[in-house]
C-alpha positions as CSV (number, residue, x, y, z in Angstrom):
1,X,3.6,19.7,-7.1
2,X,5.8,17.3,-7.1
3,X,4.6,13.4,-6.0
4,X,4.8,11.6,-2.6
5,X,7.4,8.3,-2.4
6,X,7.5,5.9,0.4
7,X,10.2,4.2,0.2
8,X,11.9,4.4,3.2
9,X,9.2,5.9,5.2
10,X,7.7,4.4,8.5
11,X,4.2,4.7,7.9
12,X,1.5,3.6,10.6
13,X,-1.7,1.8,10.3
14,X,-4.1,1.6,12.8
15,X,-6.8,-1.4,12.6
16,X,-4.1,-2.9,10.7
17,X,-4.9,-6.9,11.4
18,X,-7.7,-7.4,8.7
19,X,-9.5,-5.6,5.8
20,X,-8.5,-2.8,4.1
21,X,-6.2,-1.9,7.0
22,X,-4.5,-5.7,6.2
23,X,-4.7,-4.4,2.2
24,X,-3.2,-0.5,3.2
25,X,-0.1,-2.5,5.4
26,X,0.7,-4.4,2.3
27,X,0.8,-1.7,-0.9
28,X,2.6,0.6,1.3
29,X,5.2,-2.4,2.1
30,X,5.4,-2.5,-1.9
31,X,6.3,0.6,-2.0
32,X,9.2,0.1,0.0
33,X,7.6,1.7,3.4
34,X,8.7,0.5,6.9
35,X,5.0,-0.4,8.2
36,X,3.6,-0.3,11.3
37,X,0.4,-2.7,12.0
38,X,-1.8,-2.0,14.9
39,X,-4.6,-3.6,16.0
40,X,-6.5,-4.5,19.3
41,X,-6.5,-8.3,17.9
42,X,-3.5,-9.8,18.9
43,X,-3.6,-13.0,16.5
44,X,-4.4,-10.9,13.5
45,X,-1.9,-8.7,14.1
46,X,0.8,-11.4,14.2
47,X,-0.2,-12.8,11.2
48,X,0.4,-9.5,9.0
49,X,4.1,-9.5,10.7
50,X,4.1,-13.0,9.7
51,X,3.1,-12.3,5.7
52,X,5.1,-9.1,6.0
53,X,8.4,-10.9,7.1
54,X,7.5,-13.4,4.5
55,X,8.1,-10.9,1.7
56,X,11.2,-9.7,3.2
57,X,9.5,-6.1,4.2
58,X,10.8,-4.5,7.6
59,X,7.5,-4.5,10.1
60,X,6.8,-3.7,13.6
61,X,3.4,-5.0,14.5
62,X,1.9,-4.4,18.0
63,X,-1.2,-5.1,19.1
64,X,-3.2,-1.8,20.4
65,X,-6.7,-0.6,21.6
66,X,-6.9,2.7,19.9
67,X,-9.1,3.9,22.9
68,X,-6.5,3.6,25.4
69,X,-4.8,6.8,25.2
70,X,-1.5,5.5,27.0
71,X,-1.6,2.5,24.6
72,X,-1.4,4.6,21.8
73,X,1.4,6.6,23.6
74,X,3.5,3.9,24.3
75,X,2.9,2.7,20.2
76,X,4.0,5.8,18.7
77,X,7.2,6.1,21.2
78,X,7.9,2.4,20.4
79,X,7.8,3.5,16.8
80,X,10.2,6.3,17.1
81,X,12.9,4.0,18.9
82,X,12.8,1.9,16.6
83,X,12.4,3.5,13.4
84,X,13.4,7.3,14.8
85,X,10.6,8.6,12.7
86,X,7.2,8.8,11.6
87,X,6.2,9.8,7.8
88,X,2.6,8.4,7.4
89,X,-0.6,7.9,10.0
90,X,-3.5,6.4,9.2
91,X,-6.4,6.1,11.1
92,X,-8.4,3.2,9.8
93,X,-9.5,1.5,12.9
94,X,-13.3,1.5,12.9
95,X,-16.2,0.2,14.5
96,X,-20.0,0.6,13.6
97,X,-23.8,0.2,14.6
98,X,-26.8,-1.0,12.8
99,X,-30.3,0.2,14.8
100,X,-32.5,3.5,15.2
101,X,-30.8,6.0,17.6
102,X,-34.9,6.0,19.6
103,X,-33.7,1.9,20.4
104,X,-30.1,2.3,21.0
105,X,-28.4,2.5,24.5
106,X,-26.6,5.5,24.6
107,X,-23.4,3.6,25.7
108,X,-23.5,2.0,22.1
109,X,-23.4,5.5,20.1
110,X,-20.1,6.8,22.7
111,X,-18.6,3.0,21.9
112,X,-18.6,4.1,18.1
113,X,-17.6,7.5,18.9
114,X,-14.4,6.2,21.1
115,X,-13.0,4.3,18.5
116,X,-14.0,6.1,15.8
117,X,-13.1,9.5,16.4
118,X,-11.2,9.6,19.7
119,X,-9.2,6.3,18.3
120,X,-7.8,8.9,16.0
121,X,-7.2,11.6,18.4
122,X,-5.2,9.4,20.6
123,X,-3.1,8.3,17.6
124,X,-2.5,11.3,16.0
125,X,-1.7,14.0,18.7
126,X,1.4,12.2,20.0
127,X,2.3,11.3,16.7
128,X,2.3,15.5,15.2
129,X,6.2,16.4,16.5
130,X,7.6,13.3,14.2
131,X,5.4,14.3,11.5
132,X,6.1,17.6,11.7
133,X,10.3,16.5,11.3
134,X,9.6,14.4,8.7
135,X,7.0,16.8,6.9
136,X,4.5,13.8,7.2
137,X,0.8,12.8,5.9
138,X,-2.1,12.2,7.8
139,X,-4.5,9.9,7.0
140,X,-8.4,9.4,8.8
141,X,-10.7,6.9,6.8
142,X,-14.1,8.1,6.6
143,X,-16.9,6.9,4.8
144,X,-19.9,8.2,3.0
145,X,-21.3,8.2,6.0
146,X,-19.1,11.2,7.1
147,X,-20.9,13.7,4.9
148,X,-24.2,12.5,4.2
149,X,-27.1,10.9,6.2
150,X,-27.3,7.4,6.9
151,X,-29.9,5.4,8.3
152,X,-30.0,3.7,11.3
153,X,-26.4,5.0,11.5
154,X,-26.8,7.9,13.8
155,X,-23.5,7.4,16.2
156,X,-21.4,6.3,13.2
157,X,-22.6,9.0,11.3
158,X,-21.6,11.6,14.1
159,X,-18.1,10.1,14.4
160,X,-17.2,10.2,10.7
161,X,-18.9,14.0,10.4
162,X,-16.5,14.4,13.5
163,X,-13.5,13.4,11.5
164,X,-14.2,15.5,8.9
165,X,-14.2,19.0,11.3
166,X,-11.0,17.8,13.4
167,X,-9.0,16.5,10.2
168,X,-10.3,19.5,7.9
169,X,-9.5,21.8,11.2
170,X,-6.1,20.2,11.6
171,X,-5.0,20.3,8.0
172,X,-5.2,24.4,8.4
173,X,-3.3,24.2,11.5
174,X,-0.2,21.7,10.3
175,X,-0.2,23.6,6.7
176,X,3.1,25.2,7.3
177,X,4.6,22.5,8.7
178,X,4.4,20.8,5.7
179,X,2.1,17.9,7.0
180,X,-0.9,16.8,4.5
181,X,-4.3,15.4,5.6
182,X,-6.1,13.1,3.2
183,X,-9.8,12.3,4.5
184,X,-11.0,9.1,2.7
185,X,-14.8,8.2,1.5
186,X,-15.4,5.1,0.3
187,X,-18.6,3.4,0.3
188,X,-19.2,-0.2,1.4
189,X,-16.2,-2.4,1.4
190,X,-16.7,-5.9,1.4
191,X,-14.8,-6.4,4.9
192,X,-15.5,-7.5,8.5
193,X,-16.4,-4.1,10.1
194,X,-20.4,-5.6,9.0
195,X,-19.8,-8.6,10.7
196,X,-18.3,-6.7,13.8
197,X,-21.2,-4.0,13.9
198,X,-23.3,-3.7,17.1
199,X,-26.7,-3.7,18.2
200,X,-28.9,-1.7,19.5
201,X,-27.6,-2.9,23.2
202,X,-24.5,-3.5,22.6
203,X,-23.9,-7.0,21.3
204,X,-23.6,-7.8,17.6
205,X,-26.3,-6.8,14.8
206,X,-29.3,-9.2,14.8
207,X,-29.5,-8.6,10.6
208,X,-27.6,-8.7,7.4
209,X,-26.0,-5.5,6.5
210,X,-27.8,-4.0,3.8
211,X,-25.8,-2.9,0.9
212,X,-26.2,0.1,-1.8
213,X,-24.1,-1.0,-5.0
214,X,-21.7,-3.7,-5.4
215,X,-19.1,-4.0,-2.3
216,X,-15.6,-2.7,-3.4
217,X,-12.4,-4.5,-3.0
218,X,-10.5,-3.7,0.2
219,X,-7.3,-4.4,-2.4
220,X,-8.5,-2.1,-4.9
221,X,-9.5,0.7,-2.3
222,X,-5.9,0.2,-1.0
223,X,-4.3,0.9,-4.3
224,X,-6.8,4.3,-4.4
225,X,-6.0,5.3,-1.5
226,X,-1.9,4.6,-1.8
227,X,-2.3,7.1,-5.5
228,X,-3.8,10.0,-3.6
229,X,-1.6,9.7,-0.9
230,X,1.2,10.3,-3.9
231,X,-0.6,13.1,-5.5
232,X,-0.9,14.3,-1.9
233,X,-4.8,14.4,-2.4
234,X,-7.1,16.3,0.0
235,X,-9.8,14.5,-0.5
236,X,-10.8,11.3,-1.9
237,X,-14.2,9.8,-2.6
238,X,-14.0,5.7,-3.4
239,X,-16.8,4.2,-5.5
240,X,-19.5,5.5,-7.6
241,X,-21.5,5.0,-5.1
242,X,-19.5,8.1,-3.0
243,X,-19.3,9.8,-5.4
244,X,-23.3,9.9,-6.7
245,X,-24.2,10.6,-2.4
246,X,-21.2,13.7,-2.2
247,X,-23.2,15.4,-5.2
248,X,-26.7,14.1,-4.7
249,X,-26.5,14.9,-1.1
250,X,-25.8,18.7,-1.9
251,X,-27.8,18.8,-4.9
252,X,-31.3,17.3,-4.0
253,X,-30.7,16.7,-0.2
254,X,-34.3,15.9,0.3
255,X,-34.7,13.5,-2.7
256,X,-31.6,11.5,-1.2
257,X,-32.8,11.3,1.8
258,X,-36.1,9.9,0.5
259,X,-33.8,7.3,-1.9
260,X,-31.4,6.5,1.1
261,X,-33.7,5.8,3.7
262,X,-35.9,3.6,1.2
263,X,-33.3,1.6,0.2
264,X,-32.0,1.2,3.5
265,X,-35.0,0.7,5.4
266,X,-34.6,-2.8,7.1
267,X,-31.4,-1.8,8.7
268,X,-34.2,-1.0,11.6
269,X,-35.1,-3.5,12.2
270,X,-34.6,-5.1,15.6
């Protein structure tokens, strides 16, 4: 099969203001890609036009809540007016929670759900006729979390599971038209989605995130991610640390629940 290029392409990147998003919006610029930043942070976003520009890459960067359906809408039509196609999606804008599901407000767990898994929705299904013309790639960025249990994780847990049916669903649906669908796993990356986490009521975490194995590079896990998007991947697990819970977690469920939950204990705390 023969590999993916992007040079040329328009490829979209939602939560594209910081993190890995930031470090996704620059390789694919290397490559030669058109990119499109979004990002509900207006600043942030303005500064990856800014660094783009800089290095003489051809941006569109517009800030966008990816829970506002019509806002997503209007970004994808603004994309095709300018660019008059769409080759790449990715939905990498994310949010989490840190607290036990008993203590948590349910309006915390559909928070992480809107963003998470309806954030991709909105993105995606107005974006399918382009990619269908251009025989396009979709990308969702999931996390360990997405196919394995995780601790004091309930609602960020159910969104990444969720990804997993809809994108795995979708990919049979979009198989003729030539679109791929790359679901991502990567395990802890040292970014600011820890930072950003919420509480058991809504505001931030009251703790340190606890983490299992050394925190990967957002810059690395952008150089991962850009490979298996040329080998047109299905699936990509990023990290030993994915890669030891996708086998344990089938293996010895029990006896990985028992590690996991040990290790992660204090994320329930208050």
């Amino acid at each position: 099969m023969t590999r993916r290029t992007f040079a040329g392409t328009t490829v979209i990147i939602s939560g594209a203001g910081g993190g890995l998003g930031r470090a996704l919006a620059l390789r694919f610029a290397r490559a030669g890609a058109r990119v499109v930043g979004l990002d509900r942070d207006e600043a942030s976003i303005e500064t990856l036009w800014e660094e783009l520009a800089r290095s003489g890459s051809e941006a569109l960067c517009l800030p966008c809540d990816v829970t506002d359906e019509a806002a997503c809408r209007a970004a994808i039509a603004a994309v095709c007016e300018r660019f008059g196609r769409i080759d790449v999606v990715i939905n990498n804008a994310g949010l989490s929670h840190r607290s036990a599901f008993a203590d948590t407000d349910v309006a915390v767990l559909k928070r992480v759900m809107d963003v998470n898994l309806f954030g991709a929705v909105h993105l995606t299904h107005p974006a399918l006729p382009a990619l269908k013309q251009s025989r396009g790639l979709i990308v969702a960025i999931s996390s360990v979390a997405g196919y394995a249990p995780l601790l004091a994780r309930t609602g960020y847990a159910a969104s990444k599971h969720a990804l997993h049916g809809l994108f795995a669903s979708l990919r049979t649906e979009v198989a003729d038209d030539g679109i791929g669908v790359l679901l991502v796993c990567p395990s802890f990356i040292a970014t600011h989605i820890d930072r950003n986490a919420l509480g058991a009521q809504g505001g931030a975490a009251g703790h340190a995130q606890v983490v299992v194995g050394r925190p990967l590079d957002a810059t690395d896990v952008a150089n991962r991610i850009f490979s298996a998007c040329e080998r047109r991947q299905r699936l990509l697990l990023v990290g030993r640390t994915a890669r030891a819970a996708w086998w344990l977690s089938r293996i010895a469920p029990a006896w990985y629940e028992r590690i996991m939950a040990r290790r992660l204990r204090r994320e329930l705390q208050p």
